[in-house]
C-alpha positions as MATLAB code, in Angstrom:
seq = 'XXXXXXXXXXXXXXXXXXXXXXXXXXXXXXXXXXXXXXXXXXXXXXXXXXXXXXXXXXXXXXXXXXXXXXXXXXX';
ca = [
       7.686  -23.124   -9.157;
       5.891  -19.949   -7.728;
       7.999  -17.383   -7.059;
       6.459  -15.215   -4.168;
       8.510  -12.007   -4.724;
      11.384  -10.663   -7.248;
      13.620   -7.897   -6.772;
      16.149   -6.880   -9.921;
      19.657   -5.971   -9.069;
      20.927   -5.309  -12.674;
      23.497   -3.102  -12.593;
      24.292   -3.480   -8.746;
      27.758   -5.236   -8.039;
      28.730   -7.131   -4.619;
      27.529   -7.169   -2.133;
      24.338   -5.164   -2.941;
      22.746   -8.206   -4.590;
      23.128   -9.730   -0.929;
      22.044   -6.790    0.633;
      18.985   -6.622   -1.385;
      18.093   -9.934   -1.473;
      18.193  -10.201    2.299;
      16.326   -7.372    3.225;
      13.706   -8.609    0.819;
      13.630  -12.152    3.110;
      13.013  -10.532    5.835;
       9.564   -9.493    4.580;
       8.742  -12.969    3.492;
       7.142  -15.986    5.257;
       9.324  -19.233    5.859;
       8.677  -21.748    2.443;
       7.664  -18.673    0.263;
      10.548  -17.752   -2.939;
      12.617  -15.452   -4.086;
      14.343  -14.662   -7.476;
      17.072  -12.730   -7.843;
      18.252  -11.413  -11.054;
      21.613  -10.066  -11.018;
      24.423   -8.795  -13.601;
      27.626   -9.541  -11.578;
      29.064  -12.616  -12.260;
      30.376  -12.885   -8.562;
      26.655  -12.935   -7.374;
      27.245  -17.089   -8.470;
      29.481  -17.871   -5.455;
      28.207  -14.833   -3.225;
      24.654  -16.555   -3.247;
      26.251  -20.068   -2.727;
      27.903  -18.537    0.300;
      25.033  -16.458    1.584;
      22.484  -19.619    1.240;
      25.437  -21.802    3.706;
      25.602  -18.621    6.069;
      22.098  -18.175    6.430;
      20.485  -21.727    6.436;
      18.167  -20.252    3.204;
      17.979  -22.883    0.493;
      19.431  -22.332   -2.675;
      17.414  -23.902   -5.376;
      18.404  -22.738   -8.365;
      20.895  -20.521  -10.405;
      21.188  -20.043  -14.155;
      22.972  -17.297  -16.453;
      20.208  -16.152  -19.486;
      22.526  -14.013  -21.405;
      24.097  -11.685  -19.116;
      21.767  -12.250  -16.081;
      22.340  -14.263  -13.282;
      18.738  -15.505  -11.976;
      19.426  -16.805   -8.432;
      16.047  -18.807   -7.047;
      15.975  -18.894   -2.643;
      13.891  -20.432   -0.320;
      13.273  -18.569    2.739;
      14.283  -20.474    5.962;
];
């Protein structure tokens, strides 16, 4: 999987992992990925709900420790 950009929101609690993670989209060509690393735990449902909202494709989430990587595909 090539991720095509990665922005860290450690520390950041909702919804500025949204926030972030959309304005970074907007820069990015339609196919290309983003990661998202996060530390709140609510970012789990918030980027379940943002993917629906927004028609971008949710690939893949995993917690490593106490991050929350969150893996889109731009629409």
């Amino acid at each position: 999987m090539q991720i095509h950009k990665e922005i860290d929101t450690s520390g950041l609690n909702c919804p500025l992992p949204i926030l972030k993670a959309k304005k970074a989209l907007a820069d990015m060509d339609s196919g290309q990925l983003l990661k998202v690393v996060a530390t709140d735990s609510g970012s789990l449902r918030d980027f379940q709900a943002f993917a629906k909202q927004t028609g971008n494709e949710l690939l893949e989430q995993q917690t490593v420790g106490e991050q929350y990587i969150h893996i889109l595909r731009r629409r």
